[in-house]
C-alpha positions as CSV (number, residue, x, y, z in Angstrom):
1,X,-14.2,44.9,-5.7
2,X,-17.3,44.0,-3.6
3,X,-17.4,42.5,-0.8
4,X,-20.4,39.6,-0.8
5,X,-20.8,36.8,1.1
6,X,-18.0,34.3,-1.1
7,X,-15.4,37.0,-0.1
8,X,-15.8,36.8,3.1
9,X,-15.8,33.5,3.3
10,X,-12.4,33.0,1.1
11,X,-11.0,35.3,3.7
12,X,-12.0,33.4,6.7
13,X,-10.7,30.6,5.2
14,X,-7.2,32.4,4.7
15,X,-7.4,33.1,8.1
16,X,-8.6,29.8,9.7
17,X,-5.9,28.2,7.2
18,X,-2.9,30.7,9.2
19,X,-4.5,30.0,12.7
20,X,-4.4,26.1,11.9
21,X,-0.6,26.2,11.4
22,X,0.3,29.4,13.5
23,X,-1.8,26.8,16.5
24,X,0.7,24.5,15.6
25,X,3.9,26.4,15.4
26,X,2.8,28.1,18.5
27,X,2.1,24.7,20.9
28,X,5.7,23.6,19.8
29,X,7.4,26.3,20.6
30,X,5.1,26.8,23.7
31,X,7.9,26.1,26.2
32,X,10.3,29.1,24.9
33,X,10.1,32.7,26.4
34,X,8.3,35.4,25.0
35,X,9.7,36.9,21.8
36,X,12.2,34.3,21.1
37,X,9.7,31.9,19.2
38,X,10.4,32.1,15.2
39,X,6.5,32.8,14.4
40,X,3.1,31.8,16.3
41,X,-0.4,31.8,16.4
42,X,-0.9,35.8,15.8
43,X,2.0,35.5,12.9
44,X,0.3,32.9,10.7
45,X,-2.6,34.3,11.5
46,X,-1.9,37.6,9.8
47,X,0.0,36.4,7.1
48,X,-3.2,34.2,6.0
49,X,-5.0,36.9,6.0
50,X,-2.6,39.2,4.3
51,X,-2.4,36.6,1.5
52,X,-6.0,36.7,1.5
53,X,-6.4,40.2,1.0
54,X,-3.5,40.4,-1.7
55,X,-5.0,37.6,-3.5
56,X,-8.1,40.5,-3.5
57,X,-5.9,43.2,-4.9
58,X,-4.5,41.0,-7.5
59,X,-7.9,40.0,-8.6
60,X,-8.8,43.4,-8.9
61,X,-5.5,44.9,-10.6
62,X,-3.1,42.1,-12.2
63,X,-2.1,38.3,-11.2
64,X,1.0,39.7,-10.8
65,X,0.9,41.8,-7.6
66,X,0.8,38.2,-6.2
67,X,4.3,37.4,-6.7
68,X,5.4,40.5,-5.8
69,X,3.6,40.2,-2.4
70,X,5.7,36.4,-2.0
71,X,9.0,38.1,-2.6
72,X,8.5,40.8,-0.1
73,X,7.5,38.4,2.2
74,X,10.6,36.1,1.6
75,X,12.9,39.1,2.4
76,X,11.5,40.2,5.0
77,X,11.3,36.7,6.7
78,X,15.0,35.9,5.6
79,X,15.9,39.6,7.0
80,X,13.7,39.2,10.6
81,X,15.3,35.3,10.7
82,X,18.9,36.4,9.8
83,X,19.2,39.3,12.6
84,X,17.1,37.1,15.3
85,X,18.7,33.6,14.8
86,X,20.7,33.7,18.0
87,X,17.7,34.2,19.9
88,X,14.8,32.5,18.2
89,X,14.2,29.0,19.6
90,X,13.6,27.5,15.4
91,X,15.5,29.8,13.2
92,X,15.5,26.7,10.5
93,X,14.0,26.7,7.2
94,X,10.6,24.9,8.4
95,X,9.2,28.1,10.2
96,X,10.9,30.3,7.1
97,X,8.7,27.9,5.0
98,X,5.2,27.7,6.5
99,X,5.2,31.3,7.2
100,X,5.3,31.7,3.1
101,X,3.1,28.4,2.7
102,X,0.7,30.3,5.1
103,X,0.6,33.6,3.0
104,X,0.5,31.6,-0.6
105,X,-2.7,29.2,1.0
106,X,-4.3,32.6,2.0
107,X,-4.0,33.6,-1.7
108,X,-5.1,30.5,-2.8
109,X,-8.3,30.9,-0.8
110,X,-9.3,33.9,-2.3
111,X,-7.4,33.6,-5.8
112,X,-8.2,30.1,-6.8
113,X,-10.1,27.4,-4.6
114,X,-10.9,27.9,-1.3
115,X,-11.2,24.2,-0.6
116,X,-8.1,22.8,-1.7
117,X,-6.6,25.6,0.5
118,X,-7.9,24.5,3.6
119,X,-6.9,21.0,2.6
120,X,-3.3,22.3,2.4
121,X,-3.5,23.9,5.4
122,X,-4.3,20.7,7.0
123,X,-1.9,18.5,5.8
124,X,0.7,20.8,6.4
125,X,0.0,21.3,10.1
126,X,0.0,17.4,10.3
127,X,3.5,17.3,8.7
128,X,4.4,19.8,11.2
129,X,3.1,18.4,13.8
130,X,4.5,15.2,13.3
131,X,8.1,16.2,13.5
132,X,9.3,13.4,16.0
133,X,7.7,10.8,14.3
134,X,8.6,11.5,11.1
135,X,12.3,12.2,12.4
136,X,12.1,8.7,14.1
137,X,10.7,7.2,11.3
138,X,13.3,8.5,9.0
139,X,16.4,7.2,11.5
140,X,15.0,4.0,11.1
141,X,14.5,3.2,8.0
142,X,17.3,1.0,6.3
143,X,19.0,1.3,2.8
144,X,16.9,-0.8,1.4
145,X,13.8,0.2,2.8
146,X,14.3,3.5,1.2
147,X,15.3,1.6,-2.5
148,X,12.7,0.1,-2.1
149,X,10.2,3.2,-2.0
150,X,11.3,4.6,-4.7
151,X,11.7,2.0,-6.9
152,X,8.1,1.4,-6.8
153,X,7.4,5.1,-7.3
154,X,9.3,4.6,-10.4
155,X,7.6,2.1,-11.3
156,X,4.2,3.2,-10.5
157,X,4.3,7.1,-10.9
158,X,7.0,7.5,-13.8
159,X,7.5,4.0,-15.9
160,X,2.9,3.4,-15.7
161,X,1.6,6.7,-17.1
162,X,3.9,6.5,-20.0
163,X,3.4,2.8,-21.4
164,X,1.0,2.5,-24.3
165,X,-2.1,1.0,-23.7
166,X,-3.2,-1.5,-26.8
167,X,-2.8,-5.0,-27.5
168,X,0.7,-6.2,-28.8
169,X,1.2,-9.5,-30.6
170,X,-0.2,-13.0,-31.0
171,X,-3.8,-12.5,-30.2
172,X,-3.3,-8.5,-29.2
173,X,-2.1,-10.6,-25.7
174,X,0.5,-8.2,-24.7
175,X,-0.8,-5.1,-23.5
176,X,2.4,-3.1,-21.9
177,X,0.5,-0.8,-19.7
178,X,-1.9,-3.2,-18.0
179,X,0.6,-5.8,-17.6
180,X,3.2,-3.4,-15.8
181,X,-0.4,-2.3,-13.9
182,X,-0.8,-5.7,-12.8
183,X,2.6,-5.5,-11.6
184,X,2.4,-2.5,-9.9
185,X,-0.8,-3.8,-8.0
186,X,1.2,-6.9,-6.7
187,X,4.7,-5.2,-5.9
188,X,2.4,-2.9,-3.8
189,X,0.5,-5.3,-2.0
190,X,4.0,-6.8,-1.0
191,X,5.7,-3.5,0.0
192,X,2.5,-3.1,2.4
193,X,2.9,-6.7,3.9
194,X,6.7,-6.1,4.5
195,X,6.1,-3.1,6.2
196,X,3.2,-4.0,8.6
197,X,5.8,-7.3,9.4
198,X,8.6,-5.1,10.1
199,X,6.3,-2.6,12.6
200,X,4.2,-5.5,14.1
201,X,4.8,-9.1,13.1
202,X,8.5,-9.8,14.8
203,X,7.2,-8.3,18.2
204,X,4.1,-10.5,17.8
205,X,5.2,-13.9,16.8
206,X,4.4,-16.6,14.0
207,X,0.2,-15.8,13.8
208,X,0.7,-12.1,12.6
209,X,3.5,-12.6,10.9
210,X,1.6,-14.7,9.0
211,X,-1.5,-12.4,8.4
212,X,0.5,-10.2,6.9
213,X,3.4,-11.9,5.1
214,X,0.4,-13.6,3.3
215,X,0.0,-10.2,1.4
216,X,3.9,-10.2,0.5
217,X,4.7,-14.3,-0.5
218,X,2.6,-16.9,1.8
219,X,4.9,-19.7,0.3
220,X,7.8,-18.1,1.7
221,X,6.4,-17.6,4.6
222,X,5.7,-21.1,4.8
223,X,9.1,-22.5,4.3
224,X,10.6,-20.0,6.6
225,X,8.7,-21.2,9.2
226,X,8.9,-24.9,8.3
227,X,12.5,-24.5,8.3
228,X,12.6,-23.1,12.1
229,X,11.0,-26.6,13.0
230,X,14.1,-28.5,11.6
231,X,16.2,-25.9,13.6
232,X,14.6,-27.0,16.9
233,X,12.3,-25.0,17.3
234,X,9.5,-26.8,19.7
235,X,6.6,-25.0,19.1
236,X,4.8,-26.8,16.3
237,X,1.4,-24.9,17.5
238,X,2.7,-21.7,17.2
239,X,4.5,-22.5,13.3
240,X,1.6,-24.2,12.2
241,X,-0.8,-21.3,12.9
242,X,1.5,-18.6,11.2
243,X,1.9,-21.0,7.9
244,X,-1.8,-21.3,8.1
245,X,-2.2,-17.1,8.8
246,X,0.0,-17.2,5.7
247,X,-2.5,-19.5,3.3
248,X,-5.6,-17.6,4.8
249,X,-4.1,-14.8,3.7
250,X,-3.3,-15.8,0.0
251,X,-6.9,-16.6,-0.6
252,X,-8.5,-13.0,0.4
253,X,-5.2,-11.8,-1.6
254,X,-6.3,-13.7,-4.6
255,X,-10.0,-12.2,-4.0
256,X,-9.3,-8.6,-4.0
257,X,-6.3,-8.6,-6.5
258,X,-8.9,-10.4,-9.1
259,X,-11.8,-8.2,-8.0
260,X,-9.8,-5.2,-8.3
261,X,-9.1,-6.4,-12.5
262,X,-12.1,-7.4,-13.0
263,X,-15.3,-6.9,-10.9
264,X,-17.3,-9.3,-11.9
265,X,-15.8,-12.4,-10.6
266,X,-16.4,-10.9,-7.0
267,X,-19.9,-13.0,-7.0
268,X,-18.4,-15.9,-8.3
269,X,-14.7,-16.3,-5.9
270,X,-16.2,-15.0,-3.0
271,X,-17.9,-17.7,-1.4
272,X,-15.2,-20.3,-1.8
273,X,-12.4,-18.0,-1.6
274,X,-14.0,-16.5,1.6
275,X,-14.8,-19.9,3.2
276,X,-11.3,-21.3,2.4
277,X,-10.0,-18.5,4.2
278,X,-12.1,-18.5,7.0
279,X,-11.7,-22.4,7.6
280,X,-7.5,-21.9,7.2
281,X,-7.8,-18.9,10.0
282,X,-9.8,-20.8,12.0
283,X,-7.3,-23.2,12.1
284,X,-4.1,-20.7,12.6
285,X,-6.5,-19.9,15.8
286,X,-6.9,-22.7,17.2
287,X,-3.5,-23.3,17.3
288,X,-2.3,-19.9,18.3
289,X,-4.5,-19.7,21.5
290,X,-2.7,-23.3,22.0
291,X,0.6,-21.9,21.9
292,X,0.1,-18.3,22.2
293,X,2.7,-17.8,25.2
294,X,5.2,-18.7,21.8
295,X,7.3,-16.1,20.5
296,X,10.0,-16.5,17.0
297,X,13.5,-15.7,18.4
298,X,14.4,-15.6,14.9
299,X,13.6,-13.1,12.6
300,X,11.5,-13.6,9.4
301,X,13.2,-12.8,6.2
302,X,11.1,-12.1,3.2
303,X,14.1,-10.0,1.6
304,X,14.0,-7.1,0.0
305,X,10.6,-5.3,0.5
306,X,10.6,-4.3,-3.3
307,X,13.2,-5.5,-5.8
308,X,13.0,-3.8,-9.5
309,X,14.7,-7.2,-11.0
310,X,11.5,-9.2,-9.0
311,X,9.0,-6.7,-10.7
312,X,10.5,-7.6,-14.4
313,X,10.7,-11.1,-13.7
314,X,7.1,-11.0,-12.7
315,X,6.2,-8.8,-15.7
316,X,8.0,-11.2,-18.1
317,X,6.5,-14.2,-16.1
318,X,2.9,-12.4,-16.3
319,X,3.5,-11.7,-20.7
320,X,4.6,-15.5,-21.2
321,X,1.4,-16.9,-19.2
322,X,-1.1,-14.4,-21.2
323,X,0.2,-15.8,-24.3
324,X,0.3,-19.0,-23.4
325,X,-3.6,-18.7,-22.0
326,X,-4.4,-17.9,-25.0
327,X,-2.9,-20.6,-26.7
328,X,-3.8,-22.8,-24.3
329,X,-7.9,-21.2,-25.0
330,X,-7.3,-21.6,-28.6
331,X,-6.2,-25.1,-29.1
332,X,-7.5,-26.9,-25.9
333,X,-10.5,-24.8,-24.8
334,X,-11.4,-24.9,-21.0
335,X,-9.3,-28.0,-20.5
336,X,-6.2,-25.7,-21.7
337,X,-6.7,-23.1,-19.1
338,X,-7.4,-25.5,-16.0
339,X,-4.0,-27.0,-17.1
340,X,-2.4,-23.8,-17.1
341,X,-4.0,-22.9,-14.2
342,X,-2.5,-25.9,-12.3
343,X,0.7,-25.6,-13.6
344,X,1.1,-22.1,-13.3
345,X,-0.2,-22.7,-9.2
346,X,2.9,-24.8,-8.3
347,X,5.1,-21.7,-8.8
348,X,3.5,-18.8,-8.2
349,X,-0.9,-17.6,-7.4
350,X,-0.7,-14.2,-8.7
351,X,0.5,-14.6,-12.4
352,X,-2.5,-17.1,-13.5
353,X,-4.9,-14.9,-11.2
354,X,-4.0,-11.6,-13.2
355,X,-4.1,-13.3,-16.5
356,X,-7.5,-15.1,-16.2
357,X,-8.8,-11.5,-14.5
358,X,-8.0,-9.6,-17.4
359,X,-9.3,-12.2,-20.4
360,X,-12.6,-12.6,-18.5
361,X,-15.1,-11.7,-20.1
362,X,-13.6,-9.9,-23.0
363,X,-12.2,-13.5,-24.5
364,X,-12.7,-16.0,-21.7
365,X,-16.0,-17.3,-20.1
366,X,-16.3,-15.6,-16.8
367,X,-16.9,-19.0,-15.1
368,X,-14.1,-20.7,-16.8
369,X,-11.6,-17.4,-15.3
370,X,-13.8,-17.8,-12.0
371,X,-12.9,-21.7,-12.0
372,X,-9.1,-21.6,-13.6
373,X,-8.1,-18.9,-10.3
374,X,-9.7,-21.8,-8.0
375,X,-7.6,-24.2,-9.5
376,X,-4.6,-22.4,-9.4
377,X,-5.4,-21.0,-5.9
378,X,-5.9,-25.1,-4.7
379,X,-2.5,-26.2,-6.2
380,X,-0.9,-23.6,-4.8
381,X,-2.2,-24.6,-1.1
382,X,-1.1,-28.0,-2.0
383,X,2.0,-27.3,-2.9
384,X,2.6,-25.1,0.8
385,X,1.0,-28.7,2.3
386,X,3.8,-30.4,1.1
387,X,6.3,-28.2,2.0
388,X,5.0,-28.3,5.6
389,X,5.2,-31.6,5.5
390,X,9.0,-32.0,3.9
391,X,10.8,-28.9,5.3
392,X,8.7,-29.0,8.6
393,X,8.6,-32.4,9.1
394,X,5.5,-34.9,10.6
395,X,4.5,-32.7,13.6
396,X,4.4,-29.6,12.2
397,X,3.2,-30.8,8.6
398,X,0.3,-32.9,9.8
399,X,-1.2,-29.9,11.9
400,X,-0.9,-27.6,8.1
401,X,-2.5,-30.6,6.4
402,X,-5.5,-31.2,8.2
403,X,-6.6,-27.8,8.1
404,X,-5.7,-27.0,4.6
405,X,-7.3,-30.1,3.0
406,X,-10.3,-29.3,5.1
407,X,-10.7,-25.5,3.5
408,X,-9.8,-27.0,0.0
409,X,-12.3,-29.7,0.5
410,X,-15.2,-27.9,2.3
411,X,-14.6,-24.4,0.0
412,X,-13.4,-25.0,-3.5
413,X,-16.7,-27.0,-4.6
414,X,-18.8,-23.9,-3.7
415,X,-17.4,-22.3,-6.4
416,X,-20.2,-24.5,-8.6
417,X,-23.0,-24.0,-5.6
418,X,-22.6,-20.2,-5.9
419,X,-20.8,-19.7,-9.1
420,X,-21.3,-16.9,-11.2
């Protein structure tokens, strides 16, 4: 056993790795009297480095000394806790805990990687350190808040990894793992806009709520606020720029979900997608500085930030378009999919976006894809027009309209100026 320069630098890192969560245990016990603090800066500190050093003795004479060095710690932690806990000021399991994170980091260090050991060490000094938040956090989060998470954990860490990944069916269409990957991406992207609604948008009124719930469902959003200006609601200015926040948001949705499938139709959508979006903000500006005294006093509700019967209707939804894309491709050509693409738009943006993304260029002209998502992104606009118009009524729909026939008419056509 030598000691060079990588040794000592393992076992600094042992150390520095105790210090960083010994400082932390230490400033939040800070306020507690001398000798009644569980374990502080000088504790951690010398356990990181013990760790270290074991992890040097177990190099040198068998893997195994290591867990024998854990157990003796554990006992004598559990024996030090159990006579002290009346007059330690955290006798809990945390400070049991980091003390033998700190001493199995320090033998990581030397043992293993040095550099994933300091990364631990961070992270766990931020989970420590983040106590109140996280206990805050955790008071407030609702039933089905916390479905919600781990529903699309299933769905994303244990139902994605174990799908096969090959085509199924009429044209080798169906592939199960990238279709329940596409879902994933778009159950995701609405858990996000839920949340940032429930932390920001009700405090801040129709324009964020809008920013954001584009990301989750822009048509609902639309109605729900269409439906506030039947209920009375006199502030046209301030509805009409959180429907129009909504629709801005759907195109730079549209965007980066098809980007993020297939990269190439990034040159193509990006200069009409961008400019629609930028026109229909521009709008929900205009209006919101016009009305930006205007608060909701009703809550939005988009439902249920993540529903697992939503993600296998949209799977099921997703399967029947890709077939019917293909049949559409196969008996009608481009005509077929612009067709589809319209249809499709009425209901729902993200379905036709996904398909088109995933047969381009493999089995569909990349401009044809590029073209089909405009199409079905333009419908879909038209559609939210109209419900302005009929839910919101005159005042509120003829502020949407204006603005939204503007972007369609001023951004779609780019598509053939800057097409790909």
């Amino acid at each position: 056993m030598t000691l060079d320069y990588e040794t000592i630098r393992n076992l600094g890192i042992a150390l520095g790795a105790g210090l960083l969560i010994g400082l932390e245990r230490g400033w939040s016990s800070r306020s507690s009297s001398e000798g009644v603090r569980a374990a502080g800066l000088r504790t951690h500190g010398l356990v990181g480095l013990l760790g270290g050093f074991w992890g040097l003795l177990s190099k040198a004479l068998g893997a195994f000394l290591v867990g024998f060095g854990f157990v003796a710690l554990g006992l004598l932690v559990a024996i030090v806790f159990q006579q002290r806990k009346t007059e330690l000021s955290d006798p809990g399991m945390t400070s049991a805990v980091a003390l033998l994170l700190t001493f199995t980091l320090g033998a990581t260090a030397v043992m293993a990687d040095a550099s994933l050991a300091a990364s631990a060490a961070v992270i766990a000094a931020f989970l420590l350190g983040f106590k109140p938040a996280l206990h805050t956090w955790v008071r407030s989060l609702r039933r089905e808040e916390l479905y919600a998470t781990l529903y699309l954990l299933l769905i994303s860490v244990v139902m994605l990894p174990i799908l096969p990944d090959r085509g199924y069916g009429p044209w080798q269409a169906l592939n199960p793992y990238q279709i329940w990957w596409m879902v994933v991406l778009i159950a995701g992207l609405s858990y996000v806009g839920y949340f940032v609604i429930r932390i920001a948008g009700e405090r801040h009124g129709p324009m964020l709520t809008g920013i954001f719930g584009g990301l989750a469902a822009s048509t609902a959003v639309t109605l729900t606020l269409s439906r506030l200006s039947r209920r009375g609601f006199e502030i046209p200015d301030a509805l009409a720029a959180g429907i129009l926040a909504a629709c801005g948001t759907m195109f730079v949705r549209v965007l980066l979900v098809s980007s993020a499938v297939n990269a190439s139709l990034l040159a193509g959508l990006a200069t009409p997608m961008l400019v629609m979006a930028a026109m229909t903000y521009l709008g929900a500006a205009f209006y919101w500085f016009r009305a930006r005294e205007a608060r909701l006093t009703e809550k939005l509700d988009l439902g249920n930030p993540f529903q697992l019967g939503m993600a296998l209707k949209f799977g099921l939804l997703l399967a029947v378009i890709m077939v019917v894309s293909r049949v559409a491709q196969s008996h009608a050509g481009e005509t077929g999919i612009y067709a589809l693409a319209t249809a499709s738009g009425i209901a729902d943006v993200d379905a036709i976006t996904l398909t088109l993304s995933k047969m381009s260029p493999a089995s569909l002209a990349v401009e044809t894809a590029a073209r089909g998502i405009v199409v079905a992104a333009v419908t879909n606009t038209l559609v939210k027009t109209g419900i302005s118009i009929a839910v919101g009524g005159w005042r509120l729909g003829a502020r949407v309209a204006v603005v939204l026939l503007l972007a369609v008419i001023l951004g779609a056509p780019l598509l053939f100026l800057f097409g790909v």
